[in-house]
C-alpha positions, 0 to 999 in steps of 0.5 A: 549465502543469504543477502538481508537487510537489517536496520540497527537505528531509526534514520535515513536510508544511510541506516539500511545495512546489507549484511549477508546470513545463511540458510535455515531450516523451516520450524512448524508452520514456516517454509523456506523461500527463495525470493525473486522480487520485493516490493517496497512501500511507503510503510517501510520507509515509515519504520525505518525513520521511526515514525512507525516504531518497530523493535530493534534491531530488525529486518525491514520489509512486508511485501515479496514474491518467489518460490517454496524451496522446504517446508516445516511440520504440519505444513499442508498448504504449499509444497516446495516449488509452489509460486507464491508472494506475501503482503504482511508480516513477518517483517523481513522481506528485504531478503534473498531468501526468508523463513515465512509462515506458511498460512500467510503465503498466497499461490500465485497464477502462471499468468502472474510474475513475480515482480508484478505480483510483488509490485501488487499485492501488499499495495491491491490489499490495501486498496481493497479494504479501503474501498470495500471496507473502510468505506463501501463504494458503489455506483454513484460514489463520489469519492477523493483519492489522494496520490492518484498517480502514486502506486496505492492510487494507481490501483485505487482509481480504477477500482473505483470505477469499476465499481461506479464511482466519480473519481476525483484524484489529487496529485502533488504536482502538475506534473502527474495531472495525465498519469492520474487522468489515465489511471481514470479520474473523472477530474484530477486537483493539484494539491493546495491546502487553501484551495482544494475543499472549494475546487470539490465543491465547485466540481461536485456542483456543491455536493462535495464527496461521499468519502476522502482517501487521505495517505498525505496526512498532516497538512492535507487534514483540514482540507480533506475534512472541508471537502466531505458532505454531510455524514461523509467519511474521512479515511485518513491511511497515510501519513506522508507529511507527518501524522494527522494533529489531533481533532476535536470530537466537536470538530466532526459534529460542527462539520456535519456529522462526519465519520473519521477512520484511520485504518491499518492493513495489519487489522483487515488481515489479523486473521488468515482467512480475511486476508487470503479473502482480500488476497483472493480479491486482488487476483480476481481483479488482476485476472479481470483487468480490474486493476493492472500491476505496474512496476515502475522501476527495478532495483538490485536489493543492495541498492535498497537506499537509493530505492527509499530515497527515490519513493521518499523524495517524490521522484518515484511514479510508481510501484518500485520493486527489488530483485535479490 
């Protein structure tokens, strides 16, 4: 017997349903697999209250790890018993055991388990077209990481080192100020909308950033825009208080000139071969201690609610993985 999730309604996490299903055979192109571990994001809690719509009813979750039990015709990339994990879509992660284009799988190393490579990926992915693509940081970047204790941050902050920038990191609360020390930033601000633009400035000596990291959204906009140089670049790619209000095109002129993006992981990885590029570049950085994978908590799959309440009430510190 399969355990899945499913979600009828937008709502809170009382709207996640553990059902049970049974197996099925692979079509073209797909493998059954056999999950081990399940990484839960922020876009998932996202779809679930509606702010990112999906089609309903369906199964949640982008992000797995586990092992190729069947594959269907003319799959050539994996054989049953490969280690393998995911970071896109189909949705459907939140799952025992799952249908899965094979083209999308990425072979995991021995050195690499599964709840580690669950915890990682989707969340790797992320950082590195943000920091290789939205934005290209280089030595002597100056550089805004919002939730620079977070999971994504955790990541983000010492890639960005590596790569030779000045890390400035953001937290919500004074609480997380050491973890985002120890993640690398150079100097770690405790959000407040009214200050946060004049702090950069000050530690900047007046340079302010090359680029702004934004996932908080709504009301971190404004300040994230004020903290930038001239010709520097929001990347606005989270939405935690709400989705960003609309900008005047005039606004980014009047502040000098400003580049503004809001990317998607979906559109740095719509073709196979990019995203196994950005796959590939994530294990590299695992394998060269780059980065480190960092579960900060595990729980059973039917207590994916709790999970949700966790990321989304602030009390996680960390990435949070399921295990079916």
């Amino acid at each position: 017997m399969i355990t899945t999730v499913q979600l009828n309604a937008y709502g809170t996490s009382a709207a996640l349903q553990v059902v049970a299903s049974t197996p099925r055979v692979p079509g073209r192109g797909q493998v059954w697999l056999e999950q081990a571990a399940i990484g839960v994001n922020p876009l998932d809690i996202n779809q679930r209250k509606g702010v990112v719509p999906i089609a309903l009813p369906s199964a949640l979750g982008l992000e797995g790890a586990g092992t190729v039990v069947a594959i269907g015709p003319e799959v050539t990339n994996v054989v049953p018993g490969d280690r393998v994990a995911y970071a896109t879509g189909p949705q459907g992660a939140y799952a025992s055991a799952r249908l899965y284009p094979a083209n999308r799988l990425v072979k995991l190393p021995d050195s690499l388990t599964f709840e580690d490579a669950a915890a990682t990926l989707f969340k790797g992915i992320t950082a590195q077209y943000l920091l290789k693509a939205s934005y290209p940081v280089g030595a002597g970047s100056r550089v805004l990481i919002y939730g620079a204790a977070g999971a994504v941050g955790q990541l983000m902050v010492p890639w960005a080192k590596h790569l030779g920038a000045y890390v400035i990191g953001v937290v919500s609360r004074p609480q997380s100020v050491e973890r985002a020390k120890a993640a690398g930033c150079d100097a770690v601000l405790v959000f407040d909308a009214a200050t946060l633009a004049a702090q950069v400035h000050d530690l900047t000596q007046g340079h302010k950033v090359d680029v702004v990291y934004d996932s908080i959204g709504r009301v971190s906009f404004d300040a994230s825009l004020d903290s930038l140089r001239a010709r520097g670049t929001l990347v606005s790619f989270g939405a935690s208080s709400g989705a960003p209000a609309a900008v005047e095109i005039g606004t980014l002129n009047a502040k000098g000139s400003l580049f503004l993006t809001r990317p998607s992981l979906a559109a740095h990885t719509a073709s196979a071969e990019e995203y196994q590029q950005r796959a590939q570049d994530v294990l590299d950085a695992l394998a060269a201690g780059i980065i480190r994978a960092q579960v900060w908590r595990r729980y059973p799959l039917a207590d994916v609610a709790l999970a949700h309440d966790d990321i989304e009430q602030g009390r996680s510190q960390g990435a949070v993985v399921l295990i079916p």
